[in-house]
Structures are given as C-alpha cells and as structure tokens.
DSSP file (Angstrom, degrees, kcal/mol; ACC not computed):
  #  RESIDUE AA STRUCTURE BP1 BP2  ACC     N-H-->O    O-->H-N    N-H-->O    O-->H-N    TCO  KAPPA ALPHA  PHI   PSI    X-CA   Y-CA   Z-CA
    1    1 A X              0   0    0      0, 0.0     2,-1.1     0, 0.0    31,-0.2   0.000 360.0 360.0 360.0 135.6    9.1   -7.1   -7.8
    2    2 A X        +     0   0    0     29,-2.3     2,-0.3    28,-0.1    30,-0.1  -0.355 360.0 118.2-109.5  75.9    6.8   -6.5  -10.7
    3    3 A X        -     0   0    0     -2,-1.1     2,-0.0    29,-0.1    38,-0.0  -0.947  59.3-135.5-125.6 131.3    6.6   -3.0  -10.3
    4    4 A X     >  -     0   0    0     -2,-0.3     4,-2.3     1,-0.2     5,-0.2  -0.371  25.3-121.6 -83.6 171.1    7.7   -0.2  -12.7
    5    5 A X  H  > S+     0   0    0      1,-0.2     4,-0.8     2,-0.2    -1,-0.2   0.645 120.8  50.0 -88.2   5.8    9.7    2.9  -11.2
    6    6 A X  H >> S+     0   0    0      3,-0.1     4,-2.5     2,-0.1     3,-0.5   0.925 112.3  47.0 -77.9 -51.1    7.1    5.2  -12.5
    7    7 A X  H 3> S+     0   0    0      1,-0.3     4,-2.1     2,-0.3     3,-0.4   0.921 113.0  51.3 -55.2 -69.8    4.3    2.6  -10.7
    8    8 A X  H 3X S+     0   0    0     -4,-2.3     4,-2.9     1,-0.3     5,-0.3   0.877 114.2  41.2 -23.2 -64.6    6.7    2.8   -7.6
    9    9 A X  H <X S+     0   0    0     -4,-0.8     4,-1.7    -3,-0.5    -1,-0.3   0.851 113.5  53.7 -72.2 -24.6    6.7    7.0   -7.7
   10   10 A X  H  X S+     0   0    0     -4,-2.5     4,-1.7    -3,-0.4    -1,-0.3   0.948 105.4  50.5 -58.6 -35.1    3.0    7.0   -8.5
   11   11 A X  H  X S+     0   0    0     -4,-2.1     4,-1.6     1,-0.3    -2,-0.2   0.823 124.1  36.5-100.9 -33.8    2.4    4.7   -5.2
   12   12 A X  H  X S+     0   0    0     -4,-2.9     4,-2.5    -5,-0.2    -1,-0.3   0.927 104.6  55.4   8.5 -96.3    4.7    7.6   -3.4
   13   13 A X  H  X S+     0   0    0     -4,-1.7     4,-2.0    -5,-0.3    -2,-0.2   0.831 118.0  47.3 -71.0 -35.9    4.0   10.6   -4.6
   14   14 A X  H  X S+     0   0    0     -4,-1.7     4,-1.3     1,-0.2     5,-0.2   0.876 113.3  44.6 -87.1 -36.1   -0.1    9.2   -3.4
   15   15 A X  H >X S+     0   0    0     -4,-1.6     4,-2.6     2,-0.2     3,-1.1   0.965 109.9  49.5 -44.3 -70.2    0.6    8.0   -0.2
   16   16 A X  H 3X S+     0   0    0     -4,-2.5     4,-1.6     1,-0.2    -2,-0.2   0.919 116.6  54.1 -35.8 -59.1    3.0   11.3    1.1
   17   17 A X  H 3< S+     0   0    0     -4,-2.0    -1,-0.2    -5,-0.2    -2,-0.2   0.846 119.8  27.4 -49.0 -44.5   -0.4   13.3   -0.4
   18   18 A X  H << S+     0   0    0     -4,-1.3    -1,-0.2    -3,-1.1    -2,-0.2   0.665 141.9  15.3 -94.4 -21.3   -3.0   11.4    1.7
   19   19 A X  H  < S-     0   0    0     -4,-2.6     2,-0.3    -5,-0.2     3,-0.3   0.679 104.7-113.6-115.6 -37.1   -0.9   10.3    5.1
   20   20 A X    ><  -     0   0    0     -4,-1.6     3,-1.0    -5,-0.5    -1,-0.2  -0.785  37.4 -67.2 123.3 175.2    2.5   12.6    5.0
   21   21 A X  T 3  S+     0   0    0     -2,-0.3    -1,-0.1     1,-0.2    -5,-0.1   0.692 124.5  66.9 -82.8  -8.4    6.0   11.9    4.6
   22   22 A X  T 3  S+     0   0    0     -3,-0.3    26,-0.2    -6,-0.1     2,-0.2   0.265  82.1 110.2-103.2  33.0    6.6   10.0    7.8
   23   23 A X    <   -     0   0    0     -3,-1.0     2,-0.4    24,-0.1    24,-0.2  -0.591  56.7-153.4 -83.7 148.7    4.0    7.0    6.0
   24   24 A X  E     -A   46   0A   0     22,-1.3    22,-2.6    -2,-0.2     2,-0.5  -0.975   8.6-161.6-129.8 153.7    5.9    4.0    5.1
   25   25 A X  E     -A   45   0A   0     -2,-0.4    74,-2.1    20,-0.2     2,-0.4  -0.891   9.1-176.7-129.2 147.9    4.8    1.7    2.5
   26   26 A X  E     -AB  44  98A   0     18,-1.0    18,-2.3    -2,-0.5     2,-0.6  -0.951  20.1-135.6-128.3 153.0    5.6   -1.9    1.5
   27   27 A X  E     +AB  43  97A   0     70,-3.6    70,-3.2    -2,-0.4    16,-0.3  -0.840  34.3 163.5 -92.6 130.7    4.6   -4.2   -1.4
   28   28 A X  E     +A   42   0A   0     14,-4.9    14,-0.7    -2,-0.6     3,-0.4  -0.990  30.6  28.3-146.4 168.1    3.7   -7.4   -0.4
   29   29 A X  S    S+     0   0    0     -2,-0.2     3,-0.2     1,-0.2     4,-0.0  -0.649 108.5   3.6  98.4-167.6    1.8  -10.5   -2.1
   30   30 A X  S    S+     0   0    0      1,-0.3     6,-0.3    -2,-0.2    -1,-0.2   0.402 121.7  56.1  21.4 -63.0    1.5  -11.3   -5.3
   31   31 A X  S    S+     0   0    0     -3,-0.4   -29,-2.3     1,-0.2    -1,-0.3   0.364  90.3  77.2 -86.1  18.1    3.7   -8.7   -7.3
   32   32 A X  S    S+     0   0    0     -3,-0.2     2,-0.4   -31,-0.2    -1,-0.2   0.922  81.0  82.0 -73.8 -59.8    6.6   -9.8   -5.0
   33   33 A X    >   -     0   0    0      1,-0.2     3,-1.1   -32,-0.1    -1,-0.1  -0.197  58.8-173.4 -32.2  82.4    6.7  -13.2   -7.6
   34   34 A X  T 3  S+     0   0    0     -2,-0.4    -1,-0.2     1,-0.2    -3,-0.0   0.850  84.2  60.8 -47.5 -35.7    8.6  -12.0  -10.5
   35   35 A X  T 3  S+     0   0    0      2,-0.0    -1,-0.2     0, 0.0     2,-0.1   0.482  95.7  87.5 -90.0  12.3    7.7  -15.5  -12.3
   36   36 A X    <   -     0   0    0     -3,-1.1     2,-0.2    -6,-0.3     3,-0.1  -0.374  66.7-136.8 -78.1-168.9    3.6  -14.5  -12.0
   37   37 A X        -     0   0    0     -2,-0.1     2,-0.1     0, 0.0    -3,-0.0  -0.821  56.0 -26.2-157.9 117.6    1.3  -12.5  -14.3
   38   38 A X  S    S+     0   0    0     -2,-0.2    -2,-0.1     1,-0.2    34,-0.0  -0.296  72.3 139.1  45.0-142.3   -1.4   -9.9  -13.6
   39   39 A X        -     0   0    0     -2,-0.1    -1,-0.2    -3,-0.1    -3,-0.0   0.369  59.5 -67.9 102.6 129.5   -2.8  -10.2  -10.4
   40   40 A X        -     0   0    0      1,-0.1     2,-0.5    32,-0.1    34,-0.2   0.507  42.3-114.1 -78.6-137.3   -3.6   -7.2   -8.0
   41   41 A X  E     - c   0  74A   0     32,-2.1    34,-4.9   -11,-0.1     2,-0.4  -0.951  31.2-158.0-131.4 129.3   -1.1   -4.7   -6.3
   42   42 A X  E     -Ac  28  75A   0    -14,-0.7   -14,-4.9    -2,-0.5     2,-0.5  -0.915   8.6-167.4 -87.4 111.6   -1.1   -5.1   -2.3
   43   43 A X  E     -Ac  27  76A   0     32,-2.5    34,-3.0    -2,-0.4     2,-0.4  -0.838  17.8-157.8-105.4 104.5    0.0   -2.3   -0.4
   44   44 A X  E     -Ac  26  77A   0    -18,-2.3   -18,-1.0    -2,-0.5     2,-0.3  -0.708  16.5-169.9 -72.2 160.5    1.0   -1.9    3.7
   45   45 A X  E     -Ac  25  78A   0     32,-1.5    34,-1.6    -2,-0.4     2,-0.6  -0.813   2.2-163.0-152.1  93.8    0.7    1.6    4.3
   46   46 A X  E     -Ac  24  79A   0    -22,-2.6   -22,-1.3    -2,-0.3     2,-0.3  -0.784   7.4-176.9-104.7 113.4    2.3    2.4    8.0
   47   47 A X        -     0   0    0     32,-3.4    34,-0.4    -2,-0.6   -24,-0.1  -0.845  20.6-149.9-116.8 133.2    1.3    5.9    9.7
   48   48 A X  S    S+     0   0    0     -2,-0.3    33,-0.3   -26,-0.2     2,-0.1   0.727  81.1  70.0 -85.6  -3.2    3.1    6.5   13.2
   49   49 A X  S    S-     0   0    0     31,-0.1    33,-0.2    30,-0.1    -2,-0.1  -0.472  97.7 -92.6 -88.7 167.4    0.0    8.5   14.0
   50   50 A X        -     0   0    0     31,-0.2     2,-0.3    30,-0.1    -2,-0.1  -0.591  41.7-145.0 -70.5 155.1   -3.6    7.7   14.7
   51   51 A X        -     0   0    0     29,-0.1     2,-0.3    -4,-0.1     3,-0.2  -0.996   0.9-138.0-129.0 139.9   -5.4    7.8   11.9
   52   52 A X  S    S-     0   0    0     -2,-0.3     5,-0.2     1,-0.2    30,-0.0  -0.555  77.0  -0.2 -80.1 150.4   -9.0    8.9   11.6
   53   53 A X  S  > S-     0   0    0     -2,-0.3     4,-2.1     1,-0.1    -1,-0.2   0.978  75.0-175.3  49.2  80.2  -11.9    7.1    9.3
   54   54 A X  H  > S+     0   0    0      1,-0.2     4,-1.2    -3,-0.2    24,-0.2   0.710  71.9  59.5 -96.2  -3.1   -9.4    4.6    8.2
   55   55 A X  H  > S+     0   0    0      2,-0.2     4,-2.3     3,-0.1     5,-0.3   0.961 103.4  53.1 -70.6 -51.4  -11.6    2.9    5.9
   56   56 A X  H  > S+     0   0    0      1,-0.3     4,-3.2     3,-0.2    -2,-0.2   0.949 111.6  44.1 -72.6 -54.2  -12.1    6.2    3.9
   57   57 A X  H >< S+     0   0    0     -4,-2.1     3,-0.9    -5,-0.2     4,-0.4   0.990 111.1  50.8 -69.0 -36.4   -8.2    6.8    3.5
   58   58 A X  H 3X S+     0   0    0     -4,-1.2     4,-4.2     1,-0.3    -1,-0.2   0.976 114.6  48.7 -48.1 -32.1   -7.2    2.9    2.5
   59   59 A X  H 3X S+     0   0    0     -4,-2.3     4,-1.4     2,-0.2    -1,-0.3   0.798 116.8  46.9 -91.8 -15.9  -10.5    3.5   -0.4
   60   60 A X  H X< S+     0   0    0     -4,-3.2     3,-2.5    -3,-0.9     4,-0.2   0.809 116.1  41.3 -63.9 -88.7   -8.5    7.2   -1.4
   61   61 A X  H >> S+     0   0    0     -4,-0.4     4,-4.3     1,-0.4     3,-2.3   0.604 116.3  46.9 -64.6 -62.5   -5.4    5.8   -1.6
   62   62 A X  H 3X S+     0   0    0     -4,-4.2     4,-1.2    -5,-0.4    -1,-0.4   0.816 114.9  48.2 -53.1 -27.7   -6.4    2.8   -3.4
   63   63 A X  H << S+     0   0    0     -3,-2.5    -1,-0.3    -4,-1.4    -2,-0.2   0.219 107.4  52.7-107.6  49.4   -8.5    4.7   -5.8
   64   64 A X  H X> S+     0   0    0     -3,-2.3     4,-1.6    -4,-0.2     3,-1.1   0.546 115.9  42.5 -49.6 -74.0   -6.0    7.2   -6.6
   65   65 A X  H 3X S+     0   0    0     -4,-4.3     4,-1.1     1,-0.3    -2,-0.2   0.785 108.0  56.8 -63.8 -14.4   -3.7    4.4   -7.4
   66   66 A X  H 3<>S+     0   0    0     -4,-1.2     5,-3.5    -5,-0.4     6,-0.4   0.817 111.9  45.0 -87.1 -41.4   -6.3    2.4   -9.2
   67   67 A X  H X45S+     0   0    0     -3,-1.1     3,-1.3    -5,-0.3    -2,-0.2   1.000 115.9  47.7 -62.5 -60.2   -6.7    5.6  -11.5
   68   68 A X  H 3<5S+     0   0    0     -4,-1.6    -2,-0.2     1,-0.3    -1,-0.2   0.588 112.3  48.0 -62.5 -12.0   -2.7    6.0  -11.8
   69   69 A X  T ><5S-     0   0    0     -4,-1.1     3,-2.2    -5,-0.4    -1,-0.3  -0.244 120.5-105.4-114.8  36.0   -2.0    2.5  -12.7
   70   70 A X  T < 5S-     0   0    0     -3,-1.3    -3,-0.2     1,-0.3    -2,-0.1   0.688  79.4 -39.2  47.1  50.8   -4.6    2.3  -15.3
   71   71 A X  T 3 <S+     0   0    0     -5,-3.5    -1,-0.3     1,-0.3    -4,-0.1   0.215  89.1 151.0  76.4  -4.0   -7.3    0.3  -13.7
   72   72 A X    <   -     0   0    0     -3,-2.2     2,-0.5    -6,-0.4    -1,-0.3  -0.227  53.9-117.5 -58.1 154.9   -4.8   -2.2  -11.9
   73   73 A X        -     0   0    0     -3,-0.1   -32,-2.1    -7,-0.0     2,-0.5  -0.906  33.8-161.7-101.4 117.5   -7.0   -3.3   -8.6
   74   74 A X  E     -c   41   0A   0     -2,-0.5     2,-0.3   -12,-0.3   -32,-0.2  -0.896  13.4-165.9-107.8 162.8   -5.2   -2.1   -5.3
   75   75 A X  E     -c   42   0A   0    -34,-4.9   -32,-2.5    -2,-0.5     2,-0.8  -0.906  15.0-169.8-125.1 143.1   -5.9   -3.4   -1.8
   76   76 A X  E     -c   43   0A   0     -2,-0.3     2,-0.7   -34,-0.2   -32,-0.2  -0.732   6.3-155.1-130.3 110.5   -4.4   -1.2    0.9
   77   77 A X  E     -c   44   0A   0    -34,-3.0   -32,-1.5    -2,-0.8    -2,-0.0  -0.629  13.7-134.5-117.6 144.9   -4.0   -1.9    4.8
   78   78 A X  E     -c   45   0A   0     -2,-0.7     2,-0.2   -34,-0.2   -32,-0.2  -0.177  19.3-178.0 -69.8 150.1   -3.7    0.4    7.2
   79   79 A X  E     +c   46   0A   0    -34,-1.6   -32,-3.4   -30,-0.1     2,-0.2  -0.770  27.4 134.3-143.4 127.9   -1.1    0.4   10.4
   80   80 A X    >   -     0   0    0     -2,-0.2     3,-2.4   -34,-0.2   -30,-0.1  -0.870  65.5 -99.7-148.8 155.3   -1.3    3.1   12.9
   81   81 A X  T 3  S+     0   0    0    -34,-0.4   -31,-0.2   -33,-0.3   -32,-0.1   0.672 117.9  45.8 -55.2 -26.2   -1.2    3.1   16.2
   82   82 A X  T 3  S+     0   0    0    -33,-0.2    -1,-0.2     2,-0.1     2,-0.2   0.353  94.4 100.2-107.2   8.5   -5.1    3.4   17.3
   83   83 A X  S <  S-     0   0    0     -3,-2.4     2,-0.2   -29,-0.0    -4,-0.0  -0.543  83.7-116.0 -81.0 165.3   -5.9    0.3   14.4
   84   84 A X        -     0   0    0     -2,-0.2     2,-0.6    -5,-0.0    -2,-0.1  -0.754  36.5-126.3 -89.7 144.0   -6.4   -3.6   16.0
   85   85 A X        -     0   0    0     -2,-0.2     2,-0.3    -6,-0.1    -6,-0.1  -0.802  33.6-174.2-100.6 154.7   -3.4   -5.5   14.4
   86   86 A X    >   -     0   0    0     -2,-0.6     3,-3.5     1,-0.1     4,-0.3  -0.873  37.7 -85.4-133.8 173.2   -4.5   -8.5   12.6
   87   87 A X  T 3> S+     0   0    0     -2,-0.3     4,-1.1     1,-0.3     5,-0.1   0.558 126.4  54.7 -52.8 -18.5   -2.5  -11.5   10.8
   88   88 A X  H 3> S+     0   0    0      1,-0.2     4,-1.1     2,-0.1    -1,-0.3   0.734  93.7  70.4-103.2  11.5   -2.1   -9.9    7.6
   89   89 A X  H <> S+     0   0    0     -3,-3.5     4,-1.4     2,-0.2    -2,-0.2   0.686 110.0  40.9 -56.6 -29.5   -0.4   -6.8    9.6
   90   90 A X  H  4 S+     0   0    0     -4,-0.3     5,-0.2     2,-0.2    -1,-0.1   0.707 108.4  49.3-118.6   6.3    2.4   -9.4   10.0
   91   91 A X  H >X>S+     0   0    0     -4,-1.1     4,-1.1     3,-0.2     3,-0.6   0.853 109.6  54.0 -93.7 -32.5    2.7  -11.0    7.3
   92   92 A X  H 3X5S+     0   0    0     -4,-1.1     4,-4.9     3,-0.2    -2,-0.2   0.953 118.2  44.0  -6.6 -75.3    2.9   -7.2    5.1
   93   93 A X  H 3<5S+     0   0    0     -4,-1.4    -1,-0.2     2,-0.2    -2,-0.1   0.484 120.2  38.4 -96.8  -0.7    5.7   -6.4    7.6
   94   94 A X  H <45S+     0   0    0     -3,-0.6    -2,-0.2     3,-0.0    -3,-0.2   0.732 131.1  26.3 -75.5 -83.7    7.5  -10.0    7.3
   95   95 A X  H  <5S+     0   0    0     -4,-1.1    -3,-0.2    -5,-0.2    -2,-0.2   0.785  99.0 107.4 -48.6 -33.9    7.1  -10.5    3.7
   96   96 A X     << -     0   0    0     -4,-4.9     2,-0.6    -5,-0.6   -68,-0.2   0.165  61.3-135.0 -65.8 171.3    6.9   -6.9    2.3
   97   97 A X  E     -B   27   0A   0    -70,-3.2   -70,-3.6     2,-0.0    -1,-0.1  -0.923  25.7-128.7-119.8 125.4    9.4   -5.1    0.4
   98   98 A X  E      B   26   0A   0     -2,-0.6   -72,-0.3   -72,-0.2   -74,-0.0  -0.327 360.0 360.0 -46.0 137.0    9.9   -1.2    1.7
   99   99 A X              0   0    0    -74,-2.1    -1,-0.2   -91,-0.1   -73,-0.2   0.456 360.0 360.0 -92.0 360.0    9.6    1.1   -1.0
C-alpha cells in the first residue's frame, strides 16, 4: 500500500472526527499497487449508523484529507445502513485493505 503511517493517522485521526470511532475505513484502488505512481487516494468509509446529508460528510472528509495530504485528490464512499449499496460498495469491501 502506498501509504505513509503519518498519511494513514491523518486518514484516522479525520474520519473518528467527522463519523466516530465505530467508522471503519479501507483503502482500496489505485494506492493498493505498490508498482504504480501518483494517482488519487480512494477511501471506503463504513458507519454502522444512518448517516445524514451523506454527500456533505464524503466532501468533509475528503477535503480535510485533501488539505492533510498536500493537495493529493481523495474520493470517499459512504456505507451506512440507510445508503443504496452499489457495485463499488463491493468491490471497496472485497478488494480494500482495513486500516
């Protein structure tokens, strides 16, 4: 994973702040590939509650992280119980890696 452990505790420490501690988050895409280069950082982000205005929190989290990772682009998708799951809900939770 081409992620540093500060990157890692930034992507944390922002989540816990905007969802709670019982969010769980995986990396998945792109930065899985150790043998790419750039490319952005894709994020699941799994809340066991409903979450209200869930466009608003994916565009905090990502630009929080966008700030802490020095412009790096992140894309973030939601799972909580009152969202529709769609196909990249199961590839995130196939493919991802937990942090």
């Amino acid at each position: 994973m081409r992620l540093s452990e500060e990157q890692i505790a930034a992507i944390r420490d922002v989540v816990r702040q905007e969802v709670g501690l019982e969010a769980r988050v995986r990396v998945f895409g792109s930065r899985l590939d150790d043998a790419r280069r750039g490319g952005d950082l894709d994020l699941f982000v799994e809340v066991n509650r409903p979450v209200e205005n869930p466009a608003w929190l994916s565009a905090r989290i990502s630009a929080r992280l966008t700030r802490r990772m020095h412009g790096r682009d992140v894309d973030v998708v939601l799972s909580a119980p009152n969202l529709q799951r769609r196909f990249v809900h199961v590839v995130a939770e196939r493919e991802g890696q937990l942090l």
